[in-house]
C-alpha positions, 0 to 999 in steps of 0.5 A, spaced: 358 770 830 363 768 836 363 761 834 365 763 826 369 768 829 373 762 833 373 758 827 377 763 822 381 765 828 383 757 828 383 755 822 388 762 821 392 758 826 393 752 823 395 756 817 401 759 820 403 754 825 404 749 818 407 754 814 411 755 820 413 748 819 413 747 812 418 754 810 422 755 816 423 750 821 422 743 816 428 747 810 432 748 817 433 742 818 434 739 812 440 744 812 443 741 817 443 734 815 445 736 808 451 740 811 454 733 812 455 731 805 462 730 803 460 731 796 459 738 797 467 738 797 466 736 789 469 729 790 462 727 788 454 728 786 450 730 793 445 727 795 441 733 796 441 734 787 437 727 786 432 729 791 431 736 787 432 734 781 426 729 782 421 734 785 424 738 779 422 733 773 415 734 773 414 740 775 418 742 769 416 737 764 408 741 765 412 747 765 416 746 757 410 742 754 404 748 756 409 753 754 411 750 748 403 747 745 402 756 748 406 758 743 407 764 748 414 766 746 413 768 739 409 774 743 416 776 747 420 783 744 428 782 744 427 787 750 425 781 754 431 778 756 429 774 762 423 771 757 427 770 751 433 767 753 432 763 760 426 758 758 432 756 754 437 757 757 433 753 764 432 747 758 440 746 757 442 746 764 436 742 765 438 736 761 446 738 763 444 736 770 440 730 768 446 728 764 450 729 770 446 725 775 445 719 770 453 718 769 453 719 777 447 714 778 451 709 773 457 709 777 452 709 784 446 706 784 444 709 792 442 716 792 435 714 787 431 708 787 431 709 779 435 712 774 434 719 772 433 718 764 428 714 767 424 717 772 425 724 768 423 722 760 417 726 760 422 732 762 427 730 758 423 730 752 419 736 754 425 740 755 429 738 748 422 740 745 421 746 747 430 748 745 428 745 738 421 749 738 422 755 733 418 759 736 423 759 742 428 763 736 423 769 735 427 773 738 433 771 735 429 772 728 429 778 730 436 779 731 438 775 725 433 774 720 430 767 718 438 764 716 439 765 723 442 758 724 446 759 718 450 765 721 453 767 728 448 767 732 453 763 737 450 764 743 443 760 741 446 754 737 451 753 743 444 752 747 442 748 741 448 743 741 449 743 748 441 741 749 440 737 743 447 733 745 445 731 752 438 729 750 441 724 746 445 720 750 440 720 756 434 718 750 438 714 745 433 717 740 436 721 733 429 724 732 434 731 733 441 728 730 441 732 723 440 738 726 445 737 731 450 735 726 449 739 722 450 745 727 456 742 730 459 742 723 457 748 721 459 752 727 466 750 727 467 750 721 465 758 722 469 760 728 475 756 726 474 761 719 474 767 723 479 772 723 479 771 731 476 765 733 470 769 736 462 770 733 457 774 736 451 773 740 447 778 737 450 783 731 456 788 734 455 783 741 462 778 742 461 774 749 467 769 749 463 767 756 459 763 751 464 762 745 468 756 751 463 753 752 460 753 745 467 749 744 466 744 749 459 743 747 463 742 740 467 736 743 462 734 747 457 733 741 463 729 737 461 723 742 454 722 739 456 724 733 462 720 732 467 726 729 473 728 731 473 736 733 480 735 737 484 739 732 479 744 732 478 746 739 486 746 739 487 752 735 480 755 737 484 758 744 487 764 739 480 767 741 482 767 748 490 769 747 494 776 746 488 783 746 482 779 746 485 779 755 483 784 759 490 787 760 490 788 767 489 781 769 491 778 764 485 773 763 479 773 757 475 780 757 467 780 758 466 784 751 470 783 745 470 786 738 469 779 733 471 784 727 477 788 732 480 782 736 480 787 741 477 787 748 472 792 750 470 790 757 473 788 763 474 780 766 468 780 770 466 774 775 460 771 772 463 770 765 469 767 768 466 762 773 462 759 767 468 759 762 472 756 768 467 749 768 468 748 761 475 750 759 479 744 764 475 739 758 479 742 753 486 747 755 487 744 762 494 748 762 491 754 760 486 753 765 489 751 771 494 759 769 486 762 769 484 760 775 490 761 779 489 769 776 481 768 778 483 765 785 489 771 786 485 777 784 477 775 785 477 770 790 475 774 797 473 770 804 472 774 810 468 770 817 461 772 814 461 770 806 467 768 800 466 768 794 468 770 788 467 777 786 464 781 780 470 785 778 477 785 782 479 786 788 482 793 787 475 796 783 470 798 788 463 798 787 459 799 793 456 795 798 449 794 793 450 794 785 446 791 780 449 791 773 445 787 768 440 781 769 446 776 767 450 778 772 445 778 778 446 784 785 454 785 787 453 784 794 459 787 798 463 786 791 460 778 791 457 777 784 451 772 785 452 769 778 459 769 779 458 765 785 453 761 783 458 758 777 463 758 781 460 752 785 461 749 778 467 752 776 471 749 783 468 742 783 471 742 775 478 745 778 477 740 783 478 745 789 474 743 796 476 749 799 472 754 793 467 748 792 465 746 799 464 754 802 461 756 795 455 750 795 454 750 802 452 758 801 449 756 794 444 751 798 442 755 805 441 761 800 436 755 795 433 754 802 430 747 800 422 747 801 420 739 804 417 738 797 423 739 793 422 747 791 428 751 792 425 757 794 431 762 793 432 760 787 425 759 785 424 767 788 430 769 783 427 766 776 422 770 772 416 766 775 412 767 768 417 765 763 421 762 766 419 760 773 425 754 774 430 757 770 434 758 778 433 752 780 435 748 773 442 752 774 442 749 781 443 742 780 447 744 774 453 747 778 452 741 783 453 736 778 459 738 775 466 733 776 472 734 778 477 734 771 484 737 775 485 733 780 488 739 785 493 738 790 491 735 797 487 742 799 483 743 806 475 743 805 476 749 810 471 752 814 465 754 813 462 761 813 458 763 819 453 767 814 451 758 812 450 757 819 446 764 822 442 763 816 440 756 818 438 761 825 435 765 823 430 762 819 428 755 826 429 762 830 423 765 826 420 759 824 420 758 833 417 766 834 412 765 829 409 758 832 410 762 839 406 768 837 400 764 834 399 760 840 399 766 845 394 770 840 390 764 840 390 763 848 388 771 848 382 770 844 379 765 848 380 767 855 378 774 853 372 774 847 367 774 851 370 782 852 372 782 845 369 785 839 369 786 831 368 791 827 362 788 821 364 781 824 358 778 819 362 781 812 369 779 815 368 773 816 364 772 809 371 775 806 376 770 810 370 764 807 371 767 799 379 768 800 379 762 803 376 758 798 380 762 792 386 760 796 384 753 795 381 754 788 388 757 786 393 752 789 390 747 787 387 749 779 391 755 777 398 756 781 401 755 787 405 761 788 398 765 787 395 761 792 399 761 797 399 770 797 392 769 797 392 765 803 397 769 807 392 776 805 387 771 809 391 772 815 389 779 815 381 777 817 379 778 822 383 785 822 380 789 828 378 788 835 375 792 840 377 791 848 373 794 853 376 796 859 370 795 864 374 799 870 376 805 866 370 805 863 374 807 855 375 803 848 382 800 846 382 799 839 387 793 837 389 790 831 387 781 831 394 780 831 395 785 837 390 784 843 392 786 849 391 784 857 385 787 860 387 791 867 387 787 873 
């Protein structure tokens, strides 16, 4: 039974050691080189994204296709926001980034040895599948009735003309095109019909975080389409004008009454980091006024983080604060959303000082795997509905160009929180290589003195976790496997030391076996 015993001990080794590698020590130093790219400054698309994007593409292509032939969203509440409204929302910002890296790859051949609507068709496909799939709008159903294209319901035809738009200049195929045309006309015609300017999301909920982009989405779609919205865009800036700001910043308000025109919420970080990516397309006057504001009374820099936060400067939230699933956790005033957009939002304003401090978090906190997962991101999603949702909205941020050409800014310094963890991460990774070797040195040297507990129905346990572990990876899914494995680890979990001179028994856990006295 030694000889088995030696052999799970071993294998365990090995396990950990390459995970060591593979989660740690390898991301850590892709960090460092990626750290280099001057197109985290936004002067141009990094090279890192097309490396994502293209681990990214069949993943999420599997993903959209089973998840649209399962019907599996016609089953989820109006309560389930994350599993409602982030498959669609993950579809957009997936093919946003994939339109983004083609027009980068059309300019530069380099960064990819194929163009992304090429190497991505299937994803592509899967994903504007899965935002024109009308199981994917149940729960809009349920907001809106059956005629929930033919009123309001601004935040999900925004998707739909966002995606719908992108999939046509990356496809070249018509097969949505009536469909897109027919909501770029008729949500124009009722935004610009309105007494405000402003539609809601859902009935009584006016968001102009997703009325802007619905706009540029707009102007945008007149590309494919051949019309002319120009004059509709100028005058729809009555929406974001007089009571619909929030008073004590003077930029638009989170929450606003469509039928009052009055605000109802603060301006917060997450609604104006998003609106600040489209809005340099359509009022770049405007624009360049908002983010001064947004700079003066959100933007927060000290040694260890900057960022943009979630509410000014002069409101105080606590050091931990979780709000709504939107937004994300407010750290130290930090919004996550606010700052994740905000990427986006300062390459757009052409600002390398926010864009390059900002990205630089952005991906030590993605913390890349050597196959392409971003497992923070990845760790953030809702890993049942909408598992890519976190690393979709990644690439979107960092696939964002300058529109506003800013003045000659210093990219700055990076925060230290970049560098202590791409530290602490190696440092970790280097503790946990040294820990198994040394334990694996203590097993040989000393289990002739050393003893398990039911050594025979261990051993037969670690044999079925493995196997499991296998299965799971390999048919089922990665995630569950790797759990599976890492509870593997645990085995054999006790070992019996007996001191000779003393004549007693220690009790030790496998991962803790001690010297004998000398």
């Amino acid at each position: 039974m030694k000889k088995q015993l030696t052999l799970c001990i071993g294998v365990n080794a090995a396990v950990m050691i390459f995970l060591s590698l593979y989660v740690l020590l390898v991301p850590a130093a892709i960090l460092i080189y990626d750290l280099h790219d001057p197109g985290l400054s936004g002067e141009r698309t990094p090279r890192c994204v097309f490396r994502w994007h293209r681990a990214l593409s069949p993943r999420y292509e599997k993903w959209a296709s089973q998840r649209v032939k399962a019907g599996a969203a016609s089953k989820l509440t109006i309560q389930d926001i994350s599993g409602t409204e982030w498959p669609v929302f993950g579809s957009v910002f997936y093919l946003w980034a994939t339109e983004a890296l083609q027009e980068a790859w059309d300019e530069n051949p380099k960064p990819a040895s194929s163009a992304p609507k090429d190497y991505a068709r299937g994803a592509i496909e899967a994903a504007a599948a899965l935002i024109a799939d009308p199981n994917h709008a149940s729960w809009i159903k349920d907001h809106w009735g059956d005629d929930y294209l033919e009123k309001e319901n601004l935040f999900y035809r925004m998707l739909l003309i966002g995606g719908l738009t992108s999939y046509q200049k990356l496809s070249g195929k018509g097969m949505y095109e009536d469909l897109l045309r027919n909501q770029v006309e008729s949500l124009a015609r009722e935004i610009d019909e309105s007494p405000y300017g402003l539609l809601d999301d859902y009935p009584g909920q006016c968001y102009p975080v997703d009325i802007l982009p619905a706009i540029a989405a707009i102007r945008r779609a007149d590309m494919v389409l051949g019309t002319n919205h120009s004059e509709f865009a100028a005058r729809a800036i009555r929406g974001f004008q007089e009571t619909r700001l929030d008073e004590h910043t003077g930029l638009p308000a989170y929450i606003v009454d469509s039928r009052t025109g009055r605000a109802q919420d603060s301006a917060r970080g997450v609604g104006l980091s998003f609106m600040l990516i489209w809005a340099p397309e359509l009022w770049p006057e405007t624009t360049r006024d908002w983010y001064a504001k947004y700079e003066q009374q959100f933007w927060q820099r000290g040694r260890w983080l900057a960022g943009f936060r979630e509410y000014p400067k002069d409101v105080d939230v606590g050091w931990l604060v979780f709000n709504d699933v939107d937004a994300g956790p407010v750290v130290c005033g930090y919004g996550a959303a606010a700052c994740a957009f905000g990427v986006g939002a300062a390459r757009a304003m052409g600002r390398p000082d926010h864009a390059r401090a900002l990205a630089a978090q952005a991906i030590v906190g993605s913390w890349p795997l050597p196959d392409g997962t971003l497992l923070g991101p990845r760790t953030l999603s809702n890993l049942s509905d909408a598992p890519y949702l976190g690393e979709a909205a990644v690439l979107f941020a960092l696939t964002r160009k300058p529109v506003i050409r800013s003045e000659a800014i210093q990219r700055g310094e990076l925060p230290w929180s970049v560098y202590a963890g791409i530290l602490l991460g190696a440092c970790v990774g280097i503790c946990v290589v040294y820990s198994t070797i040394r334990k694996v040195r203590h097993w040989h040297k000393y289990k002739a003195i050393l003893s398990v507990p039911a050594p025979a129905v261990q051993v037969s346990l670690w044999w079925v976790l493995m196997a499991a572990a296998v299965l799971t990876i390999t048919l089922l899914d990665t995630s569950a496997g790797w759990i599976v494995l890492l509870a593997a680890q645990l085995l054999p979990f006790r070992i019996r030391t007996r001191n000779k001179k003393m004549g007693e028994f220690a009790a030790h856990p496998v991962n803790r076996v001690s010297l004998p006295s000398q």
